[in-house]
C-alpha positions as CSV (number, residue, x, y, z in Angstrom):
1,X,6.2,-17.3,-13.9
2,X,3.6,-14.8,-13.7
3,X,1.3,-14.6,-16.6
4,X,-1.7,-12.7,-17.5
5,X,-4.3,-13.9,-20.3
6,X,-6.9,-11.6,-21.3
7,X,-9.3,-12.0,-23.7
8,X,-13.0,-10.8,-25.0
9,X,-12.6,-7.7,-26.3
10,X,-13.6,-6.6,-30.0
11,X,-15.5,-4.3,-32.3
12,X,-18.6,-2.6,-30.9
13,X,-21.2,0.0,-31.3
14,X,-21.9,2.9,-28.9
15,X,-24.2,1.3,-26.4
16,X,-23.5,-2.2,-26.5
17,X,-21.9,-4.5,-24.2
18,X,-18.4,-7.3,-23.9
19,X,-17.0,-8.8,-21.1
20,X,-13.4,-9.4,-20.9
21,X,-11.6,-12.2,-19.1
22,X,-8.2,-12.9,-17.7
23,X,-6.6,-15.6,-16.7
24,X,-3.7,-15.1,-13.9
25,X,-1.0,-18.1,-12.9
26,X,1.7,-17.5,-11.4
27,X,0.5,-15.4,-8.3
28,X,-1.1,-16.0,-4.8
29,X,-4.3,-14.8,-6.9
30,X,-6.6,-15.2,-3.3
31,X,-4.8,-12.6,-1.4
32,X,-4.1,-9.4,-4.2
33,X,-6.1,-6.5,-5.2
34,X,-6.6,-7.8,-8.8
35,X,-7.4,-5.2,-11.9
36,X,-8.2,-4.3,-15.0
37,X,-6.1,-1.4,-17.1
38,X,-6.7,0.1,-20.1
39,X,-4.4,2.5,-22.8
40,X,-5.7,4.0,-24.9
41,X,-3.5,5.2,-28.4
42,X,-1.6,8.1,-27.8
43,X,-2.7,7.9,-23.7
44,X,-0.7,6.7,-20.4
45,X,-2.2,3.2,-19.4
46,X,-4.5,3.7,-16.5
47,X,-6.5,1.9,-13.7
48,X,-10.2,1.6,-14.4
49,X,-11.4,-1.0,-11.9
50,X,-10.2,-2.5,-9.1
51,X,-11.5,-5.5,-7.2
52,X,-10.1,-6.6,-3.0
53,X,-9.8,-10.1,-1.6
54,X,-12.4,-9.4,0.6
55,X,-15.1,-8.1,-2.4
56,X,-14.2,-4.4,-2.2
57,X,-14.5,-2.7,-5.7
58,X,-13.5,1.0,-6.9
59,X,-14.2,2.6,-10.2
60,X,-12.5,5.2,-12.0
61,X,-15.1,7.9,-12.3
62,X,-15.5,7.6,-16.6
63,X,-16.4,4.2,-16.0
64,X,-18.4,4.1,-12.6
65,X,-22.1,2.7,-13.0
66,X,-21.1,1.2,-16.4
67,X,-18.5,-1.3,-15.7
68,X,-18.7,-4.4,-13.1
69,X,-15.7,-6.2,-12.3
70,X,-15.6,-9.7,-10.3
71,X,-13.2,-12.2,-9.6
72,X,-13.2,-16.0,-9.4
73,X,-10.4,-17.0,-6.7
74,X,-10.8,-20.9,-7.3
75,X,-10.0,-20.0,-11.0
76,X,-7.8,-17.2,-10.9
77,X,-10.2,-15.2,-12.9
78,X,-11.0,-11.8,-13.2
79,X,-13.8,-10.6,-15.8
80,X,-14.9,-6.7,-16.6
81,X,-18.5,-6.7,-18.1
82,X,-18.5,-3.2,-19.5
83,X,-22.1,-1.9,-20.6
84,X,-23.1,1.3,-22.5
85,X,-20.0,1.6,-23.6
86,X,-19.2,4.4,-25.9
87,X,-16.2,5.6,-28.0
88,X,-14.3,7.1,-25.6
89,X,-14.1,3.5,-24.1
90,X,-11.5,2.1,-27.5
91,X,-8.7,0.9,-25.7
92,X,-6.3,-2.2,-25.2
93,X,-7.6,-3.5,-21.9
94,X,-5.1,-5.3,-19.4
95,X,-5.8,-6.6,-16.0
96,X,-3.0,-7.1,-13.4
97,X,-2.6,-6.9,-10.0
98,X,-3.0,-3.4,-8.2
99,X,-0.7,-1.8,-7.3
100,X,0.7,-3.9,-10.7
101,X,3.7,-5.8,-11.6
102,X,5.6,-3.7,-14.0
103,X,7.2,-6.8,-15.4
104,X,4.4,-9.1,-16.6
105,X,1.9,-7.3,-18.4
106,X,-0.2,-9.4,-20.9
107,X,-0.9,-8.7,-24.3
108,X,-3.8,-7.4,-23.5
109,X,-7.4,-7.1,-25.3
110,X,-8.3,-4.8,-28.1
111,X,-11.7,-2.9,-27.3
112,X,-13.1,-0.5,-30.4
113,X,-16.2,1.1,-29.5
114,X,-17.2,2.6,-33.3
115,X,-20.5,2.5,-35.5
């Protein structure tokens, strides 16, 4: 069964930092394009990072210079450290594979970006 576990986010001021982790089982982890989502209230869910087996990443231009994203293929980990964030960044953040399965998003983690 697929499953994805993410965790980390939280309440934070303009300018500070979290990094969010999820957990996958279930998938050949190793050979997918893994990553991370985010919806925010009222908004379609949308890709903003994306990380390739072989170490390719691509940003989604709000986030680009901000966010890193990196994967751990021994744990089936993938992790979004997200710096200077600010309030347009509230969102519940998922990770899945890209393109993604339809069927097994997570719960997901809630991000608030407020002072």
């Amino acid at each position: 069964q697929v499953q994805f576990l993410e965790s980390g986010g939280g309440l934070v001021q303009p300018g500070g930092s979290l990094r969010l982790s999820c957990a996958a089982s279930g998938i050949s982890f190793s050979i997918r394009n893994m990553a991370w989502y985010r919806q925010a209230p009222g908004k379609q869910r949308v890709e903003v990072a994306r990380a390739s087996p072989g170490g390719t990443e691509v940003y989604a231009d709000s986030v680009k210079g901000r966010f890193t994203i990196s994967r751990d293929d021994v744990k089936k980990e993938v992790h979004l450290q997200m710096d200077r964030l600010n309030p347009e960044d509230t969102a519940v953040y998922y990770c899945n594979r890209q393109p993604p399965l339809a069927a097994n998003w997570g719960q997901g983690t809630q991000v608030t970006v407020s002072a």
